[in-house]
C-alpha positions as CSV (number, residue, x, y, z in Angstrom):
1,X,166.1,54.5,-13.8
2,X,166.8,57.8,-14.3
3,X,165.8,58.6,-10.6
4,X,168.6,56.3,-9.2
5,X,171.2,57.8,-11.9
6,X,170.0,61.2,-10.4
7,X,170.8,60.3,-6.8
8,X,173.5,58.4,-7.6
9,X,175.1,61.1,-9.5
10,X,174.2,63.8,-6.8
11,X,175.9,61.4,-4.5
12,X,178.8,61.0,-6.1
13,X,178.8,65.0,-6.8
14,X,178.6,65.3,-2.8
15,X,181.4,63.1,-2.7
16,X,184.1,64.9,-4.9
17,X,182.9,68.0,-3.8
18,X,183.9,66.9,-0.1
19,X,187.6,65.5,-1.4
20,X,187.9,68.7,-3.3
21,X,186.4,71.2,-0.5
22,X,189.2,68.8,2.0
23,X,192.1,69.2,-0.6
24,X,191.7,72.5,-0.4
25,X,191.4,72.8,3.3
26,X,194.7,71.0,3.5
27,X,196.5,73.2,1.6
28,X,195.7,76.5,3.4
29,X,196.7,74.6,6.9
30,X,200.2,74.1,5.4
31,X,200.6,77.5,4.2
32,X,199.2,79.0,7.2
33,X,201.7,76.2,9.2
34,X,204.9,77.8,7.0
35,X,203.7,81.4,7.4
36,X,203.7,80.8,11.7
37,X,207.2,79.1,11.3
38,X,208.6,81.7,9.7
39,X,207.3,84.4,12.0
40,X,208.2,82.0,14.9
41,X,211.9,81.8,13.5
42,X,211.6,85.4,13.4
43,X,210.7,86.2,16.3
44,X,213.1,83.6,17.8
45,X,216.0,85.3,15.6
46,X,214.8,89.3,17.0
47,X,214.8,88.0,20.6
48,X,218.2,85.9,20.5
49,X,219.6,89.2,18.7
50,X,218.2,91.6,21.6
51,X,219.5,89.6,24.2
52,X,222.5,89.7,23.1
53,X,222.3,93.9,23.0
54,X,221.2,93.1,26.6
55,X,223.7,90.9,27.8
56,X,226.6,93.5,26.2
57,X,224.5,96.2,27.7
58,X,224.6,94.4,31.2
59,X,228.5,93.2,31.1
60,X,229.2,97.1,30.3
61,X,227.8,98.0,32.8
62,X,228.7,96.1,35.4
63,X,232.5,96.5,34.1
64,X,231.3,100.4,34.7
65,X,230.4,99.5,38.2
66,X,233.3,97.6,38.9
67,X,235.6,100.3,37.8
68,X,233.5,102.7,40.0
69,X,234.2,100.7,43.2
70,X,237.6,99.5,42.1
71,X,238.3,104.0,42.1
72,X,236.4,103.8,45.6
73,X,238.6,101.7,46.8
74,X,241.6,103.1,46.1
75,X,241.0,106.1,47.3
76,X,239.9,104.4,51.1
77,X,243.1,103.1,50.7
78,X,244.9,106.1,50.2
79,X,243.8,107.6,52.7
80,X,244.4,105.1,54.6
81,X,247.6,104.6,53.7
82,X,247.8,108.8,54.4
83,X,246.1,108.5,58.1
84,X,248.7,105.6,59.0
85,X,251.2,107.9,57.7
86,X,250.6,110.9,59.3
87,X,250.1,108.4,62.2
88,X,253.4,107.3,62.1
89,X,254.8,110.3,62.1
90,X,253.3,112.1,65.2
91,X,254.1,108.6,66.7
92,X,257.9,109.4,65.5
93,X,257.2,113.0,67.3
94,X,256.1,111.8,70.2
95,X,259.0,109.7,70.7
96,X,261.5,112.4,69.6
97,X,259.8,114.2,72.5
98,X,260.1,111.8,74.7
99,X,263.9,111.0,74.3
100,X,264.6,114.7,74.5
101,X,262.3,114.8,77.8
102,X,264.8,112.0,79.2
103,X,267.8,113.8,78.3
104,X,266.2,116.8,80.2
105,X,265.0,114.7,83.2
106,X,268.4,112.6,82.9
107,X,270.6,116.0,83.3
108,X,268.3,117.6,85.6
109,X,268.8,115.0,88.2
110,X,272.6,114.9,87.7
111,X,272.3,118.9,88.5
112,X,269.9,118.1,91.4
113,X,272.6,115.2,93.0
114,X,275.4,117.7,92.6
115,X,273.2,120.4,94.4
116,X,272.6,118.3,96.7
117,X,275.7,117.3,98.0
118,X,276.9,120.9,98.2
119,X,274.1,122.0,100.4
120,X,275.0,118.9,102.6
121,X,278.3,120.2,102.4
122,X,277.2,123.9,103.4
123,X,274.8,122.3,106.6
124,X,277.7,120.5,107.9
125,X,279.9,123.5,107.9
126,X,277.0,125.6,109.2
127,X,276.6,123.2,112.1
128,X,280.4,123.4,112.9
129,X,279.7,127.3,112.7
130,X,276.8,127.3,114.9
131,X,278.0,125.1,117.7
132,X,281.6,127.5,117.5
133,X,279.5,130.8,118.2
134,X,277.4,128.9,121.1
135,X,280.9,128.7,122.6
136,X,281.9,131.6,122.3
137,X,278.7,133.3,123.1
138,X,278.1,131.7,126.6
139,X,281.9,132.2,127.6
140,X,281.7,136.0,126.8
141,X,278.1,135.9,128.6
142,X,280.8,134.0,131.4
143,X,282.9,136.8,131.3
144,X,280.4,139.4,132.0
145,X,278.7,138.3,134.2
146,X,282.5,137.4,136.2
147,X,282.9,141.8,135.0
148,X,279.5,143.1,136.1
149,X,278.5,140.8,138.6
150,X,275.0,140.1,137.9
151,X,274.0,136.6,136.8
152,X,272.4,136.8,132.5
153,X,268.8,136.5,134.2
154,X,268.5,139.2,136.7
155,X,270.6,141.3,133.8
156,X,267.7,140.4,131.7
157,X,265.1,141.3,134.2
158,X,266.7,144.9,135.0
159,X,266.5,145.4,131.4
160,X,263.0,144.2,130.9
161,X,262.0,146.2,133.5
162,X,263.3,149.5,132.3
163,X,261.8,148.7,129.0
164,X,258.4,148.1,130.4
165,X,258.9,151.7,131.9
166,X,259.5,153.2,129.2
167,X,257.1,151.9,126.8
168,X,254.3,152.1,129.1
169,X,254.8,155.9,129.2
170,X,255.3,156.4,125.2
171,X,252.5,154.5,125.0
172,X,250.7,156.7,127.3
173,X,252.1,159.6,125.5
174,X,250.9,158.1,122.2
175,X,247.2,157.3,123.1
176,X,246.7,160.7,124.4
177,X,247.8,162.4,121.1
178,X,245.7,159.9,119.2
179,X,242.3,160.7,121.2
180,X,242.8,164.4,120.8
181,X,243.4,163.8,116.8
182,X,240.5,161.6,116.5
183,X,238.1,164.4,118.7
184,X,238.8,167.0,116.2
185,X,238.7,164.8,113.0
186,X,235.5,162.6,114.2
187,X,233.2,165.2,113.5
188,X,234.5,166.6,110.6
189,X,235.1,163.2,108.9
190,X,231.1,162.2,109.6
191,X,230.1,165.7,108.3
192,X,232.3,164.8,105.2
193,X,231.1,161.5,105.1
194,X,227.1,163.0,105.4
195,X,227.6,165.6,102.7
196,X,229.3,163.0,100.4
197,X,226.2,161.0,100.5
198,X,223.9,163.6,100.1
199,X,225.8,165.2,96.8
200,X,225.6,161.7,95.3
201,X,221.7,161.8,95.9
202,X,219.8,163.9,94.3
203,X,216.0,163.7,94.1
204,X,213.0,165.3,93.8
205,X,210.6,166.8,97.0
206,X,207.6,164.5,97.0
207,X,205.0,166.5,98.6
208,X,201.9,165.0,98.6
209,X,198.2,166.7,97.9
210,X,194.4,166.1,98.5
211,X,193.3,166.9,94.8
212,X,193.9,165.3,91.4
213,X,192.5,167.0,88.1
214,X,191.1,164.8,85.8
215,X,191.3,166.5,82.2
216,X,188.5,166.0,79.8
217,X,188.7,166.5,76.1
218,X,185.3,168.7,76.1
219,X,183.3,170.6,78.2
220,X,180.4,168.0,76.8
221,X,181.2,165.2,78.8
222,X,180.4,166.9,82.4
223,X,176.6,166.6,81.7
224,X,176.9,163.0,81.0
225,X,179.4,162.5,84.0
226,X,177.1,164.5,86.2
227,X,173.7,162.4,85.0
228,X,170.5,163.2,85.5
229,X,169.8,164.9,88.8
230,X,173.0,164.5,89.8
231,X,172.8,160.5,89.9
232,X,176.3,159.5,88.3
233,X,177.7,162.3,90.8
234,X,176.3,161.0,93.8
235,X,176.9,157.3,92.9
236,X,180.4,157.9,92.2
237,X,180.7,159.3,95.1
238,X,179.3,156.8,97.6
239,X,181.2,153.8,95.8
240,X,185.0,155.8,96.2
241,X,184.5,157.8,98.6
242,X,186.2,161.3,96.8
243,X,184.5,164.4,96.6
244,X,183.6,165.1,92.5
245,X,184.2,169.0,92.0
246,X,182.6,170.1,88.5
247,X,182.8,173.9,88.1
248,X,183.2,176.5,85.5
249,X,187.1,175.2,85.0
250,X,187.2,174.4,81.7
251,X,187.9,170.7,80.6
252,X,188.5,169.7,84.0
253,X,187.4,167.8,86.8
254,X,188.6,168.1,90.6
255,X,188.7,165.0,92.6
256,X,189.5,165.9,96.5
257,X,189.8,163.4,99.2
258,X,192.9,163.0,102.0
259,X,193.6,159.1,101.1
260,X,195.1,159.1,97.8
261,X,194.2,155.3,97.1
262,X,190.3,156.5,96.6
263,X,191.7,158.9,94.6
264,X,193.1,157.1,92.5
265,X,190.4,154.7,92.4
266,X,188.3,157.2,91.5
267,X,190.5,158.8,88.7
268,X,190.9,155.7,87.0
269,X,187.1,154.8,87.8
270,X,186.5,157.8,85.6
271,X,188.4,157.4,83.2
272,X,187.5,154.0,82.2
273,X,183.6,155.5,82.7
274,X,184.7,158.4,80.1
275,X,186.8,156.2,77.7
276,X,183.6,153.5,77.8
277,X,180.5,155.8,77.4
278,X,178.0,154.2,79.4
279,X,178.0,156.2,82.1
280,X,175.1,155.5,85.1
281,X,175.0,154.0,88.7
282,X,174.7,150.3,88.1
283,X,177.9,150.9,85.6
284,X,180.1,152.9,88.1
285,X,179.5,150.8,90.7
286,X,181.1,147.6,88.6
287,X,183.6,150.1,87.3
288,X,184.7,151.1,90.2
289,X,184.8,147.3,91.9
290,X,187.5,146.5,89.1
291,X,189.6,149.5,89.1
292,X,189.8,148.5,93.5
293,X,191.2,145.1,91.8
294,X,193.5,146.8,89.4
295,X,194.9,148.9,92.1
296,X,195.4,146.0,94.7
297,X,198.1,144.3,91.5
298,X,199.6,147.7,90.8
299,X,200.6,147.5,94.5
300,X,202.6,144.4,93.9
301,X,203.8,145.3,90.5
302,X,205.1,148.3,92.2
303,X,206.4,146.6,95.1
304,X,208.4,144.4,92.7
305,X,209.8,146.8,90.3
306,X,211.0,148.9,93.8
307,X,212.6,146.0,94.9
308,X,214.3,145.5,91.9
309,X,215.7,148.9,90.8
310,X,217.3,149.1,94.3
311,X,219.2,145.1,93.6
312,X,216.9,143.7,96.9
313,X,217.0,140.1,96.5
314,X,214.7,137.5,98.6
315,X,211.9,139.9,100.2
316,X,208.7,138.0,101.0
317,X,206.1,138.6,98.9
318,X,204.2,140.0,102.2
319,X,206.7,143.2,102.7
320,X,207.5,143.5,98.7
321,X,203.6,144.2,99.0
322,X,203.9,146.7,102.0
323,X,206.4,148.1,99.6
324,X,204.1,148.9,96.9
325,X,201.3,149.9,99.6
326,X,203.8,153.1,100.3
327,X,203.2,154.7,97.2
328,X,199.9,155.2,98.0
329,X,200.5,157.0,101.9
330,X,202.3,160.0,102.7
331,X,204.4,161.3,106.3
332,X,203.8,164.3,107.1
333,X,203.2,165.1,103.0
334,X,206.1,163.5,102.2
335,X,205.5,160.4,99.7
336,X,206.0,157.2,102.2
337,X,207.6,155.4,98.8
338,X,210.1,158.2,97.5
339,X,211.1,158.8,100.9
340,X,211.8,154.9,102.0
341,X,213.4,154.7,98.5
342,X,215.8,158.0,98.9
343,X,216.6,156.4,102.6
344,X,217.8,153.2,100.6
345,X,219.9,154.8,98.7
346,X,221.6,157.1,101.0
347,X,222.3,154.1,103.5
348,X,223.7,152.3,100.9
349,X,226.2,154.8,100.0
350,X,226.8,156.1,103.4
351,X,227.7,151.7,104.7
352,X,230.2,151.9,101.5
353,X,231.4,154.9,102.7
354,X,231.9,153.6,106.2
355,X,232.9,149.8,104.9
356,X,229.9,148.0,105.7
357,X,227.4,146.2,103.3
358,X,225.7,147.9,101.4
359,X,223.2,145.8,100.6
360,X,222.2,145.1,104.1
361,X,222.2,148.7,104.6
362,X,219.5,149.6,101.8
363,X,217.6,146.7,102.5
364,X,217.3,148.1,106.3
365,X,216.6,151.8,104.8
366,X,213.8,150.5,102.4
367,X,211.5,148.4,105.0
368,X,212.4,151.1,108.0
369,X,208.6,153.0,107.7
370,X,206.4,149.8,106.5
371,X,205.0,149.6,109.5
372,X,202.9,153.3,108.7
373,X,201.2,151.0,105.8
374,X,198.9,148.5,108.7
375,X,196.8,146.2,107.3
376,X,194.2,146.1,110.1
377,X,193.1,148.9,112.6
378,X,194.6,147.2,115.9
379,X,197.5,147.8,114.2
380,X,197.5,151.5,113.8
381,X,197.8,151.9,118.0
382,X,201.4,150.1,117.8
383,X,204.2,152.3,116.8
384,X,205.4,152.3,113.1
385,X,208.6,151.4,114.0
386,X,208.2,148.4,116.6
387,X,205.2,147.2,113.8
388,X,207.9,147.4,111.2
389,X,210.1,145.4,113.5
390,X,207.7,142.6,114.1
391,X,206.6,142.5,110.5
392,X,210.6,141.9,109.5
393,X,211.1,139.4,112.5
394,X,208.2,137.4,111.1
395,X,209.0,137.5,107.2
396,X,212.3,136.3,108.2
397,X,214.7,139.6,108.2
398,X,218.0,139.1,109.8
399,X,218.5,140.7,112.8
400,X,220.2,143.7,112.0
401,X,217.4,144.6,110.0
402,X,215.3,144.4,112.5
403,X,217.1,146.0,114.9
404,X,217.4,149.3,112.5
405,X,213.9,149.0,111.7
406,X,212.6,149.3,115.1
407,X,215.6,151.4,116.6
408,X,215.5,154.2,113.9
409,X,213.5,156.2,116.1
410,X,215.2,155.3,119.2
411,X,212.5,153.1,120.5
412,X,214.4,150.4,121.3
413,X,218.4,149.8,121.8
414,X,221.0,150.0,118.9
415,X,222.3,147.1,118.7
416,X,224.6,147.4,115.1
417,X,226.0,150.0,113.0
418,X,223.3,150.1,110.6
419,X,220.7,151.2,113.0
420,X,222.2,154.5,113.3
421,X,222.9,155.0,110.0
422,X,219.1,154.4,109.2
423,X,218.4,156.7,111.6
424,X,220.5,159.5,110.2
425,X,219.7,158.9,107.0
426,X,215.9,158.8,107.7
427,X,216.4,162.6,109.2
428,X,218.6,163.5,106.2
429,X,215.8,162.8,103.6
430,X,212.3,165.0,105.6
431,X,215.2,167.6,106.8
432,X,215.4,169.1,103.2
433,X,213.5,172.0,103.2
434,X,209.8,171.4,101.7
435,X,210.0,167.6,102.0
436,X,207.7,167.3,104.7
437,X,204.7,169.7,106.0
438,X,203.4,168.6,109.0
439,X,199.7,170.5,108.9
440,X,198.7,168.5,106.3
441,X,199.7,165.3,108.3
442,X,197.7,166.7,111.4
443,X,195.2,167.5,108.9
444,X,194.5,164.2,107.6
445,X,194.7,162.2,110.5
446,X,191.8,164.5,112.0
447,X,189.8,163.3,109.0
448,X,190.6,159.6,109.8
449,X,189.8,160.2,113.1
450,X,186.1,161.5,111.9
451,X,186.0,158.2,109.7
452,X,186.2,156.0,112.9
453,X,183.8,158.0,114.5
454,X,181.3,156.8,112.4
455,X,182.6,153.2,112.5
456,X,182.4,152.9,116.3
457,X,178.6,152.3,115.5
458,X,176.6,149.4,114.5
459,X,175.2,148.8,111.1
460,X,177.5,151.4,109.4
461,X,179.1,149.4,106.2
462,X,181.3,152.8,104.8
463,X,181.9,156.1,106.3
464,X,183.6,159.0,104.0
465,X,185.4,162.6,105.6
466,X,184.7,164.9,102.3
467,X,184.8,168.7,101.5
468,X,187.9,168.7,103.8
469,X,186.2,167.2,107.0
470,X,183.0,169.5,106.2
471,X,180.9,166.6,106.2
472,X,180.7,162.8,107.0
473,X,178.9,160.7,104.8
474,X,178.0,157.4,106.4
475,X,176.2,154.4,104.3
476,X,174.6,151.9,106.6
477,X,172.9,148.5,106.1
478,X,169.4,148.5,105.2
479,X,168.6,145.0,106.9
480,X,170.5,146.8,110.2
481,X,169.8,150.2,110.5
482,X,165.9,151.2,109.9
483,X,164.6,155.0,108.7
484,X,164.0,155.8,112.1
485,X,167.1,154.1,113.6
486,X,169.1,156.3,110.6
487,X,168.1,159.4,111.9
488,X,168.3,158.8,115.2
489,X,172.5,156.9,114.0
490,X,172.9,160.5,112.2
491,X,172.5,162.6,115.7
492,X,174.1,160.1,118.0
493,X,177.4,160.6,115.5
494,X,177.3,164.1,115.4
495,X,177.0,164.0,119.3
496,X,180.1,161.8,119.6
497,X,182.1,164.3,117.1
498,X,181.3,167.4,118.9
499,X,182.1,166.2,122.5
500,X,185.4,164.3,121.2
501,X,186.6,166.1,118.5
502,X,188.8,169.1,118.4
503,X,187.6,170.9,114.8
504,X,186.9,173.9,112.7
505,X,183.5,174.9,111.6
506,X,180.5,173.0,111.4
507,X,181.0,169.2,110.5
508,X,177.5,167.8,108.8
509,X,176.9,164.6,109.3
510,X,174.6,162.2,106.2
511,X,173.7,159.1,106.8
512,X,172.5,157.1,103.5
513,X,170.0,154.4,103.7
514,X,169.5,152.2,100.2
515,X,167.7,149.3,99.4
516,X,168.1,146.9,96.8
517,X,166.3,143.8,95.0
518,X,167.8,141.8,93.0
519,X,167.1,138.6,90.5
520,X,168.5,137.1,87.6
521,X,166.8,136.0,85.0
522,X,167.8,132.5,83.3
């Protein structure tokens, strides 16, 4: 019994412990329910009150915008408004003008009708005049020939006649006055005409030499330029050509050879060789190879820069060239440049004087001795001028140019007034006094004649005239010319020298035989 009132009791505990536990339950749902209303309705209240603030916020704004545009638009209209204006009035300008322009053009033609009709007038009168004085001109020509007895044509003809007469001897009278004036003013009016020219040119003799000095900044550097045994001496030598002096001179070097292209070659050879350090054979010989390539564009380059200080326009490349080639020859000691540019300039001034072109003239007086720069030996048997002449002709020189080229020394026919004045100013420029020497021009062509001595034989590759024509050095081909066939190439040349040749003093004559392997290593 008291088990069952035990678990009756516990289950009846269980019971109103549930009902409470779900009482109480019910009550925290509501309040938590009210609390989440009354957040909700305050949220709802905060967000209907902020978007309101945004809506004012927006409507001010866009009556800001509107006000902006509406000022925007205004002004587009008022200047509008001002453009249509100012319009309107050059359009009430312009018709101003034109009314006034029909009041001019409206009275001008009243004034041009009433002119009109008085020079129609004035013809009709003239007319009346005109046919008047016929009449009375061919009845007085009526009456004298009725007086006089001649007919108006045969009176004409006896006038004529005695005009003819008379006209033919003051004209007569007049030529022979004229010829004798122009005899004794000719030749002072060309002397004038000659000294003008000259006063307004004044350069420089260009005498040319066969030495350079090559200035070294010690005494130190001749033992390395002179090597060991003499190598770098004699290997600089065979590749230019130029005969290396080294004596007790202080700082200095002489470099002697006729052709002043070697010697150039060689100074610069040198001084790339001295600037550089490494001086020895293999070196000098590639040294020397790319100075002969330096010198070859300096040609050009001076070529061009002659052709433009003188205002030559359109000379083919092939005779700016012989242009620059001329700096490096010499007439008769003169230099073949200075001299062809001086000749430019005093045919240019000399055609002004005259009234010719100028241009035409200079450009004659600046080609007229490119044909003393040949490029090949066949060459050198045609005369300068006639070469120069055929060079022009082919480049595409007009024909007066020609013609002064190869007519400047009178070896063919003048055929237009700038030959002659080519001519004459050629002689004006080697007639100063120490301008030209003709020994040393004698003198070097006896040393090119020596150098082609040596080439007329087979297997010689380069032949050098040194220690002024003392001695021939000749380099052969190995694969050509043996040891034995050297020797016997060294006599046979100084045979051909002594029975051709005209010379002073002993000429010696060394042939040079090298050989040479070579690899490279990859």
């Amino acid at each position: 019994m008291d088990s069952a009132t035990l678990i009756i009791a516990g289950i009846v505990g269980l019971a109103i412990g549930f009902a409470i536990a779900k009482f109480l339950e019910k009550g925290k749902a509501s309040k938590t329910l009210s609390n989440a209303k009354t957040e909700a309705n305050s949220i709802i209240s905060s967000a209907k009150t902020e978007g309101e603030n945004i809506k004012k916020d927006k409507i001010f704004q866009a009556k800001e915008k509107f006000l902006e545009l509406k000022a925007e638009h205004e002004k587009v209209i008022i200047n509008k408004d001002k453009k249509i204006g100012e319009a309107e009035k050059r359009t009430r300008d312009k018709e101003s003008q034109v009314s006034n322009e029909l009041a001019k053009s409206k009275k001008l033609n009243t004034q041009l009708d009433s002119k009109l009709k008085e020079v129609s007038h004035k013809e009709e009168f003239l007319e009346k005049k005109q046919s008047e004085l016929e009449k009375l001109h061919k009845n007085q020509v009526q009456q004298l020939e009725v007086i006089s007895g001649l007919s108006a044509d045969d009176a004409k003809g006896q006038l004529m006649e005695s005009l003819k007469e008379t006209a033919k001897t003051d004209a007569m009278a007049y030529i022979q006055t004229t010829v004798e004036e122009a005899k004794l003013t000719a030749q002072q009016e060309a002397k004038k005409i000659v000294i003008n020219t000259i006063q307004r040119i004044g350069t420089e003799e260009a005498v040319e030499n066969c030495v350079s000095v090559f200035n070294l900044e010690s005494d130190d550097v001749k033992g390395r330029i002179i090597g060991r045994e003499g190598r770098n001496i004699r290997a600089l030598e065979s590749a230019t050509g130029v005969e290396i002096i080294v004596d007790d001179t202080p700082e200095a070097i002489i470099l002697s050879c006729f052709d002043s292209v070697r010697r150039e070659v060689a100074r610069l050879s040198l001084h790339k060789l001295v600037t550089d350090g490494r001086i020895h054979p293999a070196r000098i010989e590639e040294i020397v190879k790319k100075t002969e390539k330096q010198i070859e564009q300096e040609i050009v380059e001076v070529g061009k820069r002659t052709v433009i200080d003188l205002g030559i326009h359109g000379l083919h490349p092939e005779l700016v060239r012989a242009v620059g080639r001329m700096k490096y020859r010499s007439s008769y000691g003169q230099n073949l440049l200075q001299h062809s540019r001086e000749v430019a300039k005093l045919c240019g001034v000399m055609a002004a004087e005259l009234g010719l072109n100028p241009k035409l003239a200079k450009r004659a007086g600046l080609l007229h001795d490119i044909g003393k720069v040949p490029n090949t030996e066949a060459e050198v048997e045609t005369p300068h001028a006639i070469l120069g002449m055929q060079w022009a002709e082919k480049y595409g020189e007009k024909p007066d140019v020609c013609n002064a080229i190869g007519a400047h020394h009178d070896e063919i026919e003048m055929k237009t007034l700038i030959s002659p004045i080519v001519q004459v100013c050629d002689a004006i420029s080697g007639a100063r006094p120490g301008a030209r020497r003709q020994v040393l021009d004698s003198y070097i062509q006896r040393l090119k004649d020596l150098e082609e001595v040596a080439f007329s034989f087979g297997g010689v590759q380069k032949a050098y005239a040194i220690q002024a024509g003392r001695e021939l050095r000749v380099i052969v081909e190995s694969e050509k010319v043996n040891d034995e066939k050297a020797a016997q190439l060294s006599f046979e040349i100084s045979q051909k020298i002594q029975t051709d040749m005209t010379y002073p003093g002993q000429v010696k004559v060394t042939v040079i035989r090298e050989t040479r392997s070579v690899n490279v290593a990859k």
